[in-house]
N, C-alpha and C positions, 0 to 999 in steps of 0.2 A: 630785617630788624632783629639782631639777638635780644634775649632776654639775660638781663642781671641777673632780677629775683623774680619771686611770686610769693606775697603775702597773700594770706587770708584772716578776714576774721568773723565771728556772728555778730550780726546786726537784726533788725525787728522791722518784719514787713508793714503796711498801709494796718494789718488787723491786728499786727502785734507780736506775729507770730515768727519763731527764731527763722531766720535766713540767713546767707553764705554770703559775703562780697570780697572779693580778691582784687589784687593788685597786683597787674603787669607791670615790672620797672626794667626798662629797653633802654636800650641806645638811644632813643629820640625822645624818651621821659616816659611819665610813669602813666599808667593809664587803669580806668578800676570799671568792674561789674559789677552790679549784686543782680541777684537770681530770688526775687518771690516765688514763693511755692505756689501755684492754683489750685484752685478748687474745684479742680475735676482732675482726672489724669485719663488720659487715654494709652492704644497698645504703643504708641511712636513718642512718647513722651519719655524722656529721662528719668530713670528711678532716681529715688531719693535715699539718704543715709538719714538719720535721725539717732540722736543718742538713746535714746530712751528713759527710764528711772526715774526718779520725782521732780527733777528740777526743769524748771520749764515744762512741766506735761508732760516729759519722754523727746519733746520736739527739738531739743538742742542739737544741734549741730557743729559740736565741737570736734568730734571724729571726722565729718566732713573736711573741716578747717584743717586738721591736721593731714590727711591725704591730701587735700589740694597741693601742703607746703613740700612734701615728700615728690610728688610730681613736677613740683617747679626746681627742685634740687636736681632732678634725673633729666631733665631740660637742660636746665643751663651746662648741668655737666656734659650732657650728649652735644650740646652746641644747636641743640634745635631749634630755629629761628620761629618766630611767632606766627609766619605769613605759613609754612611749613603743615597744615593741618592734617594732611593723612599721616608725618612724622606722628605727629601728638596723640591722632587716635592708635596710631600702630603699637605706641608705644605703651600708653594706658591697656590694649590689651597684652601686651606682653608682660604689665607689671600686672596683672587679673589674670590672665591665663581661662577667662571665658570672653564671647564673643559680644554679651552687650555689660560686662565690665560689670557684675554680679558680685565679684567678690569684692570689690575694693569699695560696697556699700555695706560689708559685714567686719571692716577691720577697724 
């Protein structure tokens, strides 16, 4: 299944709190995430981005939103199909240049 796009945008979890939701739009239609933050993080759990500064608490997630759309750009252009998933992680660390993808939660 190629991807066309890859939106994202911030949306408000169950407590309120900013969260991430994206949209794959493929060959066979469009399909969407959203990712709640929990309330515990263990060492196998996915870092987080957070904006920080006053609005929202620091907890915005608009930097997140925008590296999602930067990744779905470098996709579609790579031609990497969605089913493809070591492509996707290969590729997130080749746009970080570390191995659990560190930097691209500081850009």
């Amino acid at each position: 299944m190629s991807l066309n796009k890859i939106t994202s945008r911030q949306i408000f979890d169950s407590r309120g709190n900013p969260t991430i939701e994206v949209t794959a739009h493929t060959s066979l239609g469009s399909f969407a995430a959203c990712v709640p933050s929990g309330a515990s993080t263990g060492v196998h759990e996915a870092l987080e981005l957070r904006d920080g500064g006053a609005k929202w608490g620091g907890k915005g997630v608009m930097k997140a939103c925008e590296n999602v759309r930067t990744l779905g750009e470098e996709l579609v252009k790579k031609g990497i199909k969605v089913t493809e998933q070591e492509k996707i992680d290969k590729l997130l660390c080749e746009l970080d240049g570390t191995k659990n993808k560190g930097k691209l939660l500081t850009k």
